[in-house]
VMD Tcl script that builds the backbone (N, CA, C; Angstrom):
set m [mol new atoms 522]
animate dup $m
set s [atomselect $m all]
$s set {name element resname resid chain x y z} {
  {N N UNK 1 A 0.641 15.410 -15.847}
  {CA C UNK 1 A 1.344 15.822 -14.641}
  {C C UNK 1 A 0.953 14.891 -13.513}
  {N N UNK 2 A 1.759 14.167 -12.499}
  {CA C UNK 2 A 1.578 13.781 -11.826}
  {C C UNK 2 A 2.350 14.327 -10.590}
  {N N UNK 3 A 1.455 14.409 -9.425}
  {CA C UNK 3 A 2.133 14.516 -8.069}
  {C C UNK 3 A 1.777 13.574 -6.898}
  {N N UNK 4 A 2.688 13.313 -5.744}
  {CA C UNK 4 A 2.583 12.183 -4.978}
  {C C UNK 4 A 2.679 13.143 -3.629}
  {N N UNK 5 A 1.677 12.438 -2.798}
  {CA C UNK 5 A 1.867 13.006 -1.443}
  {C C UNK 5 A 1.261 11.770 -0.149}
  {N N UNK 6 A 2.066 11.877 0.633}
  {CA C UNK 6 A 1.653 10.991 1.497}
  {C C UNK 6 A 0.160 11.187 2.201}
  {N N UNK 7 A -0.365 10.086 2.637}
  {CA C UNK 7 A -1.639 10.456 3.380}
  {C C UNK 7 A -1.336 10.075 4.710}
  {N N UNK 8 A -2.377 10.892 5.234}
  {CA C UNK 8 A -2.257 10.996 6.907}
  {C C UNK 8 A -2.632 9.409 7.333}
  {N N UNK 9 A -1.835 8.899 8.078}
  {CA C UNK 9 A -1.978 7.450 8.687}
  {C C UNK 9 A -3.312 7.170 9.186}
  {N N UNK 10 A -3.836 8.070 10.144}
  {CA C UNK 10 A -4.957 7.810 11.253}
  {C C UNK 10 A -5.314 9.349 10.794}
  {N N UNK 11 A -5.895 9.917 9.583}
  {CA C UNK 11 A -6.628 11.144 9.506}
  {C C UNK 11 A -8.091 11.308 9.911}
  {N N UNK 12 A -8.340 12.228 10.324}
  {CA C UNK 12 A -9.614 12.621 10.272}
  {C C UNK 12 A -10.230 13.045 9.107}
  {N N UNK 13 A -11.230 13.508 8.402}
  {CA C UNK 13 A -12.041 13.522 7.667}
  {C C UNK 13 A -11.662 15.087 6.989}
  {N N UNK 14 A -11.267 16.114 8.325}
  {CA C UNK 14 A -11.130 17.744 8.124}
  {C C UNK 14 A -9.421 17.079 7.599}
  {N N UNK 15 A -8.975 16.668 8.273}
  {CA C UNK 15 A -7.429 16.075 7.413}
  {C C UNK 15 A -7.465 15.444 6.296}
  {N N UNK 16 A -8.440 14.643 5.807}
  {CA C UNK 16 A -8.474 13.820 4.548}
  {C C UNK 16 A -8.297 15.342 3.579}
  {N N UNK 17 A -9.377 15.885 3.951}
  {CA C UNK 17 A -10.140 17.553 2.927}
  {C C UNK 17 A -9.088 18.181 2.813}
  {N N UNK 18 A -7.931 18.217 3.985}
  {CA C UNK 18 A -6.787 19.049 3.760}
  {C C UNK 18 A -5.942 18.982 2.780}
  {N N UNK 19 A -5.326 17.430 2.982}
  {CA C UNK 19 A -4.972 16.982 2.664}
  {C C UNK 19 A -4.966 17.056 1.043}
  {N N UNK 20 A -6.081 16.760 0.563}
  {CA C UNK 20 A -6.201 16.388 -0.511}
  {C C UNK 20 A -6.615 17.801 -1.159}
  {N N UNK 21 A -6.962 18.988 -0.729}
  {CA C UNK 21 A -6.950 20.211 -1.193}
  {C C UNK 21 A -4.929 20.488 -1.690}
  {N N UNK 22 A -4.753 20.353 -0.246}
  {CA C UNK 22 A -3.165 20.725 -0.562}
  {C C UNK 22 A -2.173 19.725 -2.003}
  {N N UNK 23 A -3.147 18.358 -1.942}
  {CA C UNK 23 A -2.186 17.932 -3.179}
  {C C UNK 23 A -2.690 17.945 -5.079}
  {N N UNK 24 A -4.312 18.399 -4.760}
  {CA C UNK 24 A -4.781 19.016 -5.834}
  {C C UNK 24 A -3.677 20.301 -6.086}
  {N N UNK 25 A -3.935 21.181 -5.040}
  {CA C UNK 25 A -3.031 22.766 -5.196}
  {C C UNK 25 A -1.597 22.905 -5.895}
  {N N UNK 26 A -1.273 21.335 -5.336}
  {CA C UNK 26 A 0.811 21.229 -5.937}
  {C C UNK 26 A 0.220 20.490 -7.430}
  {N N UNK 27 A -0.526 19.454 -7.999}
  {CA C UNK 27 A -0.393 19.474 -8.553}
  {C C UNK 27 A -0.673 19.992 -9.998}
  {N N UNK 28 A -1.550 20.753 -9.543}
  {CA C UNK 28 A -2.031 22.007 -10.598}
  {C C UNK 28 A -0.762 22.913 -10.849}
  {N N UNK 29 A -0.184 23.597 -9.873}
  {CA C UNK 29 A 0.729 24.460 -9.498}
  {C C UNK 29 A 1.816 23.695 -10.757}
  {N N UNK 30 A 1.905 22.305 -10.630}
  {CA C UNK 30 A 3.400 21.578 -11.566}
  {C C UNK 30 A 2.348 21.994 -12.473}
  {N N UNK 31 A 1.134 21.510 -13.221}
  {CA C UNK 31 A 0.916 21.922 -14.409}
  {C C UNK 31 A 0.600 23.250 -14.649}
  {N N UNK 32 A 1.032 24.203 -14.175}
  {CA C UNK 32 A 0.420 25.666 -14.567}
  {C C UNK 32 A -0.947 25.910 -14.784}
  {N N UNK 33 A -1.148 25.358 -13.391}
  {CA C UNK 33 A -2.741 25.751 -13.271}
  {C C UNK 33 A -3.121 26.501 -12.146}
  {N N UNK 34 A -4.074 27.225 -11.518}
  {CA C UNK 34 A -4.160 27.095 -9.947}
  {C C UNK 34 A -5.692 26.292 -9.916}
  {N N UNK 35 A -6.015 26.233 -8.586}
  {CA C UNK 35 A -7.115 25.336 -8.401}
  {C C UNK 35 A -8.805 25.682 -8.791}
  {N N UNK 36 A -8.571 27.460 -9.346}
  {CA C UNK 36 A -9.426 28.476 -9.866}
  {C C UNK 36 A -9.783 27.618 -11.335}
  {N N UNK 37 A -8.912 27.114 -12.112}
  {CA C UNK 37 A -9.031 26.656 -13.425}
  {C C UNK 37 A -9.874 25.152 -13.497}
  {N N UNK 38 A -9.824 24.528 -12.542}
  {CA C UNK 38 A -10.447 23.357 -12.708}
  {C C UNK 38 A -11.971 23.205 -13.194}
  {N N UNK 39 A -12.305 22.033 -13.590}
  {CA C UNK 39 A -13.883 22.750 -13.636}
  {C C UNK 39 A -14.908 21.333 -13.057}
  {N N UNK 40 A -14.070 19.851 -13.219}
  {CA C UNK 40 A -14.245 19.307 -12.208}
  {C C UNK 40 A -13.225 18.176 -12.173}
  {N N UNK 41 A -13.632 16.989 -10.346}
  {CA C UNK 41 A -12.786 16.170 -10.152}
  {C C UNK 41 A -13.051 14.756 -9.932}
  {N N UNK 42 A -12.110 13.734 -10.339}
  {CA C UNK 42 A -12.711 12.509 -10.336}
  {C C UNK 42 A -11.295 12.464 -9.525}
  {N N UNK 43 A -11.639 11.402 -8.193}
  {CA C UNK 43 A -10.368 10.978 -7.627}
  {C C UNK 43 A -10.885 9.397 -7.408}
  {N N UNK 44 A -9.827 8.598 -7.744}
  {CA C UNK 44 A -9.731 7.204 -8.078}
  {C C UNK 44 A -9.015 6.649 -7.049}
  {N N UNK 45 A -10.022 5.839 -6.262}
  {CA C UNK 45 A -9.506 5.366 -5.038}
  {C C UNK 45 A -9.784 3.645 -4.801}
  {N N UNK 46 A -8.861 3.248 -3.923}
  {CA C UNK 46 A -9.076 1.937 -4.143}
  {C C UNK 46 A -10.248 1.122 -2.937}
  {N N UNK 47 A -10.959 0.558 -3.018}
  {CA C UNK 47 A -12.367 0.560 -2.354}
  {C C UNK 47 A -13.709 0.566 -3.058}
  {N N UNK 48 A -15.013 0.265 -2.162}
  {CA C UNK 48 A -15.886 0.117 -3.368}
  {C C UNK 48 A -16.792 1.914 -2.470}
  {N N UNK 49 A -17.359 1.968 -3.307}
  {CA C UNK 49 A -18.103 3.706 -3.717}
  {C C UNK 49 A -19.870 3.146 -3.276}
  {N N UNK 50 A -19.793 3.570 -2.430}
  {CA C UNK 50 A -21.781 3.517 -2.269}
  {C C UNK 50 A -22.524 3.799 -3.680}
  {N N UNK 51 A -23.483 3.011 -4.065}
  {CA C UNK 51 A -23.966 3.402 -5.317}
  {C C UNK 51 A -24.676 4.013 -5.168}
  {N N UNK 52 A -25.453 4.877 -4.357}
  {CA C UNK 52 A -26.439 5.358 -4.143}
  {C C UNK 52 A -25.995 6.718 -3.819}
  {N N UNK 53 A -25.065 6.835 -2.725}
  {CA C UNK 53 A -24.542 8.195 -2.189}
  {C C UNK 53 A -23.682 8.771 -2.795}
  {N N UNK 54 A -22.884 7.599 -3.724}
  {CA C UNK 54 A -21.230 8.404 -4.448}
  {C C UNK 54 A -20.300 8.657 -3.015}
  {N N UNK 55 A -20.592 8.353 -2.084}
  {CA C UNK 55 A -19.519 8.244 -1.024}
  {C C UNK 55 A -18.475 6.788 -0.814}
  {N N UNK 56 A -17.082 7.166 -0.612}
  {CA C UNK 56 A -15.972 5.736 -0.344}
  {C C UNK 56 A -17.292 5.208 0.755}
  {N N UNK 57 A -17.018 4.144 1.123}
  {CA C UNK 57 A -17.434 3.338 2.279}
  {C C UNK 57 A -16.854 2.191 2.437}
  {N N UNK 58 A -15.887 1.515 2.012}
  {CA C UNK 58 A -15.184 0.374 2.422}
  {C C UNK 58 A -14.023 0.434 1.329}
  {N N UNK 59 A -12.883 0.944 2.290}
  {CA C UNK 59 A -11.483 0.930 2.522}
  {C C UNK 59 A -10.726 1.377 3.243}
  {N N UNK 60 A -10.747 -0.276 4.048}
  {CA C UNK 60 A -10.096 -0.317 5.024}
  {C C UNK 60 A -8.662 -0.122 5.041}
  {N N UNK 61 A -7.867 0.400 4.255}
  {CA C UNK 61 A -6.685 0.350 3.891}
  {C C UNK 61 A -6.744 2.097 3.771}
  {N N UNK 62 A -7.219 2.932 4.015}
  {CA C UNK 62 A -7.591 4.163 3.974}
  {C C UNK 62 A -8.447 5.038 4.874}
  {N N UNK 63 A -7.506 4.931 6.246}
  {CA C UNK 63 A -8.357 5.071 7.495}
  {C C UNK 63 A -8.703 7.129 7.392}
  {N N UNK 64 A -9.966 7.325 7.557}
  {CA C UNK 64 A -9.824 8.387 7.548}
  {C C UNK 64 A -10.994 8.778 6.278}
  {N N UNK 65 A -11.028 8.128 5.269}
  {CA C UNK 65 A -11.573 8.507 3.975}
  {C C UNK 65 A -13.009 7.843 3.666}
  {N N UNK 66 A -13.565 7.083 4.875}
  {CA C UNK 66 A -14.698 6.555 4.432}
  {C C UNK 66 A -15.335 7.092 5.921}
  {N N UNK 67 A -16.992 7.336 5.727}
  {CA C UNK 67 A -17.975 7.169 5.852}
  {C C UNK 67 A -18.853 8.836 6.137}
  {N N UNK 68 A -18.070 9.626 5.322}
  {CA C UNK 68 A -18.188 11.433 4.935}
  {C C UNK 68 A -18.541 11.459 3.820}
  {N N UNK 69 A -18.762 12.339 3.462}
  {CA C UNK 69 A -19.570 13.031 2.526}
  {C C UNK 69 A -18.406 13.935 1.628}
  {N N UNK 70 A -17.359 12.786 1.254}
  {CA C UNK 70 A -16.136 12.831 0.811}
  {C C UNK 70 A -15.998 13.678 -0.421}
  {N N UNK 71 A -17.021 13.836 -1.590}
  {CA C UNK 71 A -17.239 14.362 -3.167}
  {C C UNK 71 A -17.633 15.776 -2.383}
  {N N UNK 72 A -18.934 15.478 -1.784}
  {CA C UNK 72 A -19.040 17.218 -1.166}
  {C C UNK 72 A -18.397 18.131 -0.510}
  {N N UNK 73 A -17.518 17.726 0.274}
  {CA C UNK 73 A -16.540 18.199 1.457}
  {C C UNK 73 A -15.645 18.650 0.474}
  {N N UNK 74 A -14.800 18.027 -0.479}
  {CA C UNK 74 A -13.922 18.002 -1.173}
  {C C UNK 74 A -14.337 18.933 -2.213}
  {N N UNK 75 A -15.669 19.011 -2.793}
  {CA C UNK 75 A -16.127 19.991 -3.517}
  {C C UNK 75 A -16.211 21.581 -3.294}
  {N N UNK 76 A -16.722 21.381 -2.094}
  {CA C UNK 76 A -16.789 22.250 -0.836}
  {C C UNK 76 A -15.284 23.149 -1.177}
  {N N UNK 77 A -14.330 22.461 -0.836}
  {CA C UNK 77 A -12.895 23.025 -0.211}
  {C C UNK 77 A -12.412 23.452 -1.872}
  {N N UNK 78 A -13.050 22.458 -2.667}
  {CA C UNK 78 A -12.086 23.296 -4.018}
  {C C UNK 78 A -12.864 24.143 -5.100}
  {N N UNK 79 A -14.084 24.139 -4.987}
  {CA C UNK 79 A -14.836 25.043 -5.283}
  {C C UNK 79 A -15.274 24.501 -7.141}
  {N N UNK 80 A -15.593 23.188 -6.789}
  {CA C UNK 80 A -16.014 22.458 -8.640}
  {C C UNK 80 A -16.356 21.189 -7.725}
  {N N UNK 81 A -17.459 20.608 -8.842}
  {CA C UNK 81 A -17.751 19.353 -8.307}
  {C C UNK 81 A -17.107 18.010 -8.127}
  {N N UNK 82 A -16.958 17.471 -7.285}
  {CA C UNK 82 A -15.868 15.893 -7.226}
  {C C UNK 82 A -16.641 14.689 -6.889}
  {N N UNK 83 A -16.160 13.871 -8.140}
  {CA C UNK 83 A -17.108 12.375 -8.532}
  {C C UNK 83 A -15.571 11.157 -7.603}
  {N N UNK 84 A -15.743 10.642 -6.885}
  {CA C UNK 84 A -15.123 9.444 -6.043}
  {C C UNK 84 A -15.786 8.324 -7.075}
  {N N UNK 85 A -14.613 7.169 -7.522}
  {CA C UNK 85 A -14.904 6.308 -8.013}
  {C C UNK 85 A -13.744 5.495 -8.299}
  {N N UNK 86 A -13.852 4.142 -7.802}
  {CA C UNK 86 A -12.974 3.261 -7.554}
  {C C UNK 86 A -12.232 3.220 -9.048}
  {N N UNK 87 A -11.218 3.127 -8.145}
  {CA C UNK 87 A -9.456 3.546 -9.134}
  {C C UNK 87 A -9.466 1.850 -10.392}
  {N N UNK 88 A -10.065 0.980 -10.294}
  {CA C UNK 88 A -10.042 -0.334 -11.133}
  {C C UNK 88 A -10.800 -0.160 -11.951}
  {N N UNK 89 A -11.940 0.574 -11.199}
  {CA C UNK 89 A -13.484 1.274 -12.507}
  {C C UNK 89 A -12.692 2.022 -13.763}
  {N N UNK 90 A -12.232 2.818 -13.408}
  {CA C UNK 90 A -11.749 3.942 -13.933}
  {C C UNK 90 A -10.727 3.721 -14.751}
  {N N UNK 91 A -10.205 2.580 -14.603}
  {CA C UNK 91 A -8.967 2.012 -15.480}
  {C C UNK 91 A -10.282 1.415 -17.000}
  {N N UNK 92 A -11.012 0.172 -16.025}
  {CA C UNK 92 A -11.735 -0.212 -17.173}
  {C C UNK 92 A -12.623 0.809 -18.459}
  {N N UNK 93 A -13.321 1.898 -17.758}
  {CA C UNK 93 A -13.903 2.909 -18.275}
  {C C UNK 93 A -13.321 4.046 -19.208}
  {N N UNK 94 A -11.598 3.701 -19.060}
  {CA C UNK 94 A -10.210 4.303 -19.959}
  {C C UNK 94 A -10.310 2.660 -21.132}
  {N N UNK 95 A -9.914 2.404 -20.853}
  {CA C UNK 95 A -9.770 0.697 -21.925}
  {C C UNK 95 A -11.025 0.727 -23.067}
  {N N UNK 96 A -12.260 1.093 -21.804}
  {CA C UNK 96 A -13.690 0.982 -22.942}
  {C C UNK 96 A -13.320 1.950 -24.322}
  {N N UNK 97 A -13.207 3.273 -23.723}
  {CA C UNK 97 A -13.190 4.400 -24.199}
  {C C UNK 97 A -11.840 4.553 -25.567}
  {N N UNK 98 A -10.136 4.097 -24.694}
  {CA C UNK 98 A -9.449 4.256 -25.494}
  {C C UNK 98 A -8.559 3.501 -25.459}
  {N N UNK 99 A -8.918 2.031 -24.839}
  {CA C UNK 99 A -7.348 1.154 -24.553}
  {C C UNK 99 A -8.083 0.167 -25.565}
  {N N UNK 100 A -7.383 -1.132 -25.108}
  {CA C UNK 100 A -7.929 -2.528 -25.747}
  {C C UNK 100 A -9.159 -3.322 -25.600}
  {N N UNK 101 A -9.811 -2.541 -25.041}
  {CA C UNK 101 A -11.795 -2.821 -24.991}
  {C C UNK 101 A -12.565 -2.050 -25.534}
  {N N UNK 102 A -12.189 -1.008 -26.542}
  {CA C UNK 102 A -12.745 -0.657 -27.208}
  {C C UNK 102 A -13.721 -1.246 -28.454}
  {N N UNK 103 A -13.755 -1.823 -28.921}
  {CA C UNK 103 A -14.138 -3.099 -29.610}
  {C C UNK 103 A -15.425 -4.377 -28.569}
  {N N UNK 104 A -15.041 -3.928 -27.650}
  {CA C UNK 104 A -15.610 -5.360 -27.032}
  {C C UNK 104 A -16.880 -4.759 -26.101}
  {N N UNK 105 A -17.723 -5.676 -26.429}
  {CA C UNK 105 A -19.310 -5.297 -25.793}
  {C C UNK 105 A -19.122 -5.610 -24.316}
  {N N UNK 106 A -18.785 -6.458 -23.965}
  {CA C UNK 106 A -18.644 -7.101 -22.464}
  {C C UNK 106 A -16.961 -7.455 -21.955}
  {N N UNK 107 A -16.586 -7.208 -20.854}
  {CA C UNK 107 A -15.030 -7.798 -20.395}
  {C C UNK 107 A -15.087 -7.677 -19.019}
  {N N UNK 108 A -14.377 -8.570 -18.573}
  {CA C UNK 108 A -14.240 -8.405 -17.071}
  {C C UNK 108 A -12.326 -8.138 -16.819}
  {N N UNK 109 A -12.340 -7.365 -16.278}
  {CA C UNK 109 A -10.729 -6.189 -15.500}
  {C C UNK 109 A -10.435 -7.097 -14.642}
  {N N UNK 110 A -8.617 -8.086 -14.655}
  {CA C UNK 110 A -8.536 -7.712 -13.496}
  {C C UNK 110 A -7.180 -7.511 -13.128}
  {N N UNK 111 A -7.101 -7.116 -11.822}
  {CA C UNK 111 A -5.998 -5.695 -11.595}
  {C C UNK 111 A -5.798 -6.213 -10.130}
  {N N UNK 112 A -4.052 -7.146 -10.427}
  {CA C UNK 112 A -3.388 -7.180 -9.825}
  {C C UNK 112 A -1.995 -6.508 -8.824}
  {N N UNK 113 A -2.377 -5.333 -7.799}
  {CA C UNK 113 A -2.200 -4.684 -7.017}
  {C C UNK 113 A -1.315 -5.074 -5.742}
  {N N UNK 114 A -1.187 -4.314 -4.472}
  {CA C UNK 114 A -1.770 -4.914 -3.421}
  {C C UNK 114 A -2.447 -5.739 -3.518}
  {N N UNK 115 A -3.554 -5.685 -3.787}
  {CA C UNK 115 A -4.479 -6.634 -3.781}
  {C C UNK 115 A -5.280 -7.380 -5.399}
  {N N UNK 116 A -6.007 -7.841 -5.203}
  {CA C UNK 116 A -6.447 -7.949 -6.290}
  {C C UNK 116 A -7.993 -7.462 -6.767}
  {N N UNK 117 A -7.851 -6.551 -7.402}
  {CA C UNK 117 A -9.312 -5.640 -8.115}
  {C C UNK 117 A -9.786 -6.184 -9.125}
  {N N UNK 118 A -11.281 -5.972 -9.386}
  {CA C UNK 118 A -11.634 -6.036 -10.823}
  {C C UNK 118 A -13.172 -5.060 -11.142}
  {N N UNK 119 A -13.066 -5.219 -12.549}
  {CA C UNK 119 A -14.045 -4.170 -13.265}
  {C C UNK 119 A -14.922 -5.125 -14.064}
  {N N UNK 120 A -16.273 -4.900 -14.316}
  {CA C UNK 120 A -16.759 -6.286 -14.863}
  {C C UNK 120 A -17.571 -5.002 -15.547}
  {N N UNK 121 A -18.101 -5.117 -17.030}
  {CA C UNK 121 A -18.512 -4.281 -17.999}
  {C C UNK 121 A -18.985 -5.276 -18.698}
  {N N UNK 122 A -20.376 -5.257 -18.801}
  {CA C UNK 122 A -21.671 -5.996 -19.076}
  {C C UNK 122 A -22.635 -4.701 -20.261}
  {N N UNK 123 A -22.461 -5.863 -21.898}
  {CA C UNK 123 A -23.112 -4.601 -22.690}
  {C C UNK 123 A -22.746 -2.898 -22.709}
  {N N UNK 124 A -21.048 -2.964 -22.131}
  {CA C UNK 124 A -20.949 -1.556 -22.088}
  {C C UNK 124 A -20.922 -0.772 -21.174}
  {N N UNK 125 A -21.520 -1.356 -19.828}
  {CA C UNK 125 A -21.853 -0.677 -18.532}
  {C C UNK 125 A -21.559 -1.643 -17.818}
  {N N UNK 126 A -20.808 -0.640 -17.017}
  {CA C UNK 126 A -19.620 -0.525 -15.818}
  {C C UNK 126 A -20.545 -1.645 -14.507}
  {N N UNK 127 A -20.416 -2.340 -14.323}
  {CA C UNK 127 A -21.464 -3.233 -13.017}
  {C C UNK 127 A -20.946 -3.044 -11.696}
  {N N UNK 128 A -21.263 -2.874 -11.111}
  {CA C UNK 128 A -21.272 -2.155 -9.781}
  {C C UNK 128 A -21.651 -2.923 -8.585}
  {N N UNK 129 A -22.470 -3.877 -8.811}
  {CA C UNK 129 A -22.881 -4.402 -7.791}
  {C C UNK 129 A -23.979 -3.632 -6.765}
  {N N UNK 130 A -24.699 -4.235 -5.770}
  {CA C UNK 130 A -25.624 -3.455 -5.232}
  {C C UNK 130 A -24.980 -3.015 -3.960}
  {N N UNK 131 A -23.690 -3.200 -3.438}
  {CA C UNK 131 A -23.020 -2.161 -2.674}
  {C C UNK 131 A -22.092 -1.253 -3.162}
  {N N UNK 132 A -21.897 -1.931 -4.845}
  {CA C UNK 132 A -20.524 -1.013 -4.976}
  {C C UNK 132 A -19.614 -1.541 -5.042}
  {N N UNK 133 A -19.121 -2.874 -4.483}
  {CA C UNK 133 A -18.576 -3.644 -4.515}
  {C C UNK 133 A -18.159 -4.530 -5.127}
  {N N UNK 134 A -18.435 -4.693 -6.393}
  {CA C UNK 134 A -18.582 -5.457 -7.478}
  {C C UNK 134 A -17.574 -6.217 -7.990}
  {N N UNK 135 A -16.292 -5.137 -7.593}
  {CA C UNK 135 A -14.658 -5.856 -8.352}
  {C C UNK 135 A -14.315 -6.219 -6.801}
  {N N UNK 136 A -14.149 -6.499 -5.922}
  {CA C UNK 136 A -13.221 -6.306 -4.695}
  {C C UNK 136 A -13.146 -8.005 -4.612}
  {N N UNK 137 A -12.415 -8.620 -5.806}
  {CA C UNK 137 A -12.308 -10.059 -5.507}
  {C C UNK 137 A -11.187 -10.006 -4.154}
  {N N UNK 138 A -10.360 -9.225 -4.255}
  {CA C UNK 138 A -9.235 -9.420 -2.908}
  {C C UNK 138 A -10.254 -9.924 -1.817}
  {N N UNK 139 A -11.505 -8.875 -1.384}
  {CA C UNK 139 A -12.131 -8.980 0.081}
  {C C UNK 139 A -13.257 -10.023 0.045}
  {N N UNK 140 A -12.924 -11.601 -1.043}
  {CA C UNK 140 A -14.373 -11.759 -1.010}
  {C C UNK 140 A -13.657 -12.909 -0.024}
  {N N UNK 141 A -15.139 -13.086 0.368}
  {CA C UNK 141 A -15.064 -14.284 1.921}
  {C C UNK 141 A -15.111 -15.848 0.933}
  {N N UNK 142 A -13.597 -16.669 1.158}
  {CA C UNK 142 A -13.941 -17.369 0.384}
  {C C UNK 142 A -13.193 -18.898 1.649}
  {N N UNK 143 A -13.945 -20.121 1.562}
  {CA C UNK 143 A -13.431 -21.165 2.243}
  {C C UNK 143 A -11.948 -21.572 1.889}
  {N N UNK 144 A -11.294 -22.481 2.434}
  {CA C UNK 144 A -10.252 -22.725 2.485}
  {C C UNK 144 A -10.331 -24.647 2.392}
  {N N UNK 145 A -10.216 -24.775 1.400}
  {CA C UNK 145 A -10.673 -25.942 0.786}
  {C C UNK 145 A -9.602 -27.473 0.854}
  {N N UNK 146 A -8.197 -26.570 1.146}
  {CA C UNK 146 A -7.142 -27.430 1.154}
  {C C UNK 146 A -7.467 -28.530 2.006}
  {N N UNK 147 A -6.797 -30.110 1.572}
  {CA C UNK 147 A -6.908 -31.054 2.716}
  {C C UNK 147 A -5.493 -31.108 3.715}
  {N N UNK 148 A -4.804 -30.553 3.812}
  {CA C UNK 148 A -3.679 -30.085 4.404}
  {C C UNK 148 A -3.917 -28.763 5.449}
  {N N UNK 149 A -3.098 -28.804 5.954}
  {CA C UNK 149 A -3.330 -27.537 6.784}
  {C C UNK 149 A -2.727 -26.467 6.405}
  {N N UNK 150 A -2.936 -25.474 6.472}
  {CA C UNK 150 A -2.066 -24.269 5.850}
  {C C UNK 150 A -2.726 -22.979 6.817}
  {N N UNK 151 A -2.837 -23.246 7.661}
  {CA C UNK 151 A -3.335 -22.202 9.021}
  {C C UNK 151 A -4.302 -21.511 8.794}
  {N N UNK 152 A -4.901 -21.680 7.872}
  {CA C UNK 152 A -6.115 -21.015 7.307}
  {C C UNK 152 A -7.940 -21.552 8.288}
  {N N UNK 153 A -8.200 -21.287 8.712}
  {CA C UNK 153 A -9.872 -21.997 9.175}
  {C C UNK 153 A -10.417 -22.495 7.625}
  {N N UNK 154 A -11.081 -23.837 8.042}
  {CA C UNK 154 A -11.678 -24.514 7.171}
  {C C UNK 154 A -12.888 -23.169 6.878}
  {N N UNK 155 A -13.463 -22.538 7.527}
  {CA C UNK 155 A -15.098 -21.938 7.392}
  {C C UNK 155 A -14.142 -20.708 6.414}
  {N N UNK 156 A -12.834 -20.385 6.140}
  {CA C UNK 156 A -12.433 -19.464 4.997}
  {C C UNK 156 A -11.790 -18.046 5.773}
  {N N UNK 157 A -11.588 -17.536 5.026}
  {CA C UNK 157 A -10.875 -15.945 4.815}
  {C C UNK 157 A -11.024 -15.051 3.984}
  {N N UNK 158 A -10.251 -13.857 3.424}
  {CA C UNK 158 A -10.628 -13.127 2.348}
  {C C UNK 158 A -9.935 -14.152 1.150}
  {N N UNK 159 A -10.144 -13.887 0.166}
  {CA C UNK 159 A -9.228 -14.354 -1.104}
  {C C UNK 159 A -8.185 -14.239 -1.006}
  {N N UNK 160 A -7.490 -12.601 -1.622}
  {CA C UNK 160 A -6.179 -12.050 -0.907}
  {C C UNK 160 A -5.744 -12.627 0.356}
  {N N UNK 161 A -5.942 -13.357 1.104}
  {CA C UNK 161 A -5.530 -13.878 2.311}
  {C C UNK 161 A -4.857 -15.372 1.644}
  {N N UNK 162 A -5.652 -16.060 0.758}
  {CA C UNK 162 A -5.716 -17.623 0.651}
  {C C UNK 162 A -4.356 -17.396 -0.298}
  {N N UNK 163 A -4.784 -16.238 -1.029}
  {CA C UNK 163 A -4.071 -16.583 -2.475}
  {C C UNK 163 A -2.366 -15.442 -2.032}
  {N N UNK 164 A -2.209 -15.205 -0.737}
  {CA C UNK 164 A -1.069 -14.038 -0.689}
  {C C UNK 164 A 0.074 -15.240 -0.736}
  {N N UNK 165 A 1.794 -14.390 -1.047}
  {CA C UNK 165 A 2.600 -15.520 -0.832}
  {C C UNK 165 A 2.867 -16.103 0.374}
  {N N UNK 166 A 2.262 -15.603 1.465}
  {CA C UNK 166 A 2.780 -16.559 2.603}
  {C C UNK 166 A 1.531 -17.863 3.123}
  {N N UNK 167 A 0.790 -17.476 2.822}
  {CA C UNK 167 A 0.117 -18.901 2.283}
  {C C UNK 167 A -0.021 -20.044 1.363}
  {N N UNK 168 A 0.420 -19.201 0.165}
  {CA C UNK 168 A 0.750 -20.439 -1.135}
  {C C UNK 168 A 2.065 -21.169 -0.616}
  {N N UNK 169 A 2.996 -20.328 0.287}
  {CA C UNK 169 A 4.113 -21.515 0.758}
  {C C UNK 169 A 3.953 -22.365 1.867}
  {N N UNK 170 A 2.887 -21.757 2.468}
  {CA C UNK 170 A 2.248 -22.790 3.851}
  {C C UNK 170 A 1.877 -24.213 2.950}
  {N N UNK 171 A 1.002 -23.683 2.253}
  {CA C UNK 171 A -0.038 -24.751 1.141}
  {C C UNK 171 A 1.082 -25.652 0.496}
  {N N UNK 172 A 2.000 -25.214 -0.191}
  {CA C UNK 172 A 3.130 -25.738 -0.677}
  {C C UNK 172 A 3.662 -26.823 0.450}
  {N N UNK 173 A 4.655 -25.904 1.359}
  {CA C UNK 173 A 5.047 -27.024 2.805}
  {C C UNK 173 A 3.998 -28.191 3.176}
  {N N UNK 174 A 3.056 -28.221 2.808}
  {CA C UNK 174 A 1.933 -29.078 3.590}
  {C C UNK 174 A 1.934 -30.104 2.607}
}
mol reanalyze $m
mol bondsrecalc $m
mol representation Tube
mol addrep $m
């Protein structure tokens, strides 16, 4: 069962909780459930996950949802425990389990989006990095190497910035 609901643009934190109570509620409701039956929740979000706290903390593309106590609050409101963990993890950790990495000791994910994600699985286990951050090739700070100009600063940008299409046609024109 899947259900879709918009998120609040500029939410607050008591709006994120609402929010996301109310679209747990519909989509239980499509599967003939109520929110009494659950027993727990993993919500897959795009951003990297504090390794330490299990809290979002960087996604910026998700104003509203980072720097709370997002698994508890949310636990809080639906009454079962909720694990936050980046939506690219969670693809790779499906693949380990039952896609086309099943077989394979080590692989690195990557997951062309918006942006561009990845999952790196070393001996089996999920790597994380020491912020959490581990796949977020989109946000990595990378120079701009071209000898042409392409409006970019020589000292760099994000990746996703260098590599989006309106730069590969700057780079191109040049």
């Amino acid at each position: 069962v899947q259900h879709r609901q918009a998120v609040p643009p500029r939410g607050t934190s008591d709006e994120v909780v609402r929010n996301f109570r109310d679209a747990t509620a519909a989509a239980c409701e499509a599967a003939g459930l109520t929110l009494k039956d659950l027993r727990h929740v993993v919500v897959g979000t795009p951003g990297a996950i504090n390794p330490r706290t299990g809290h979002l903390w960087f996604a910026p593309h998700l104003p509203g949802w980072e720097g709370f106590d997002m698994p508890g609050r949310i636990g809080a409101e639906l009454g079962v425990p909720v694990t936050i963990e980046n939506d690219v993890n969670l693809v790779a950790l499906e693949e380990m389990i039952a896609g086309q990495a099943t077989a394979a000791r080590s692989f690195v994910m990557v997951w062309l989006d918006h942006g561009i994600g990845g999952a790196i699985v070393v001996d089996r286990k999920l790597l994380r990095g020491a912020t959490g951050g581990a796949g977020e090739i989109d946000w990595m700070h990378v120079p701009d190497r071209a000898a042409a100009d392409t409006g970019i600063p020589a000292v760099g940008t994000r990746f996703g910035d260098l590599v989006s299409s309106p730069s590969v046609v700057k780079l191109a024109k040049a």
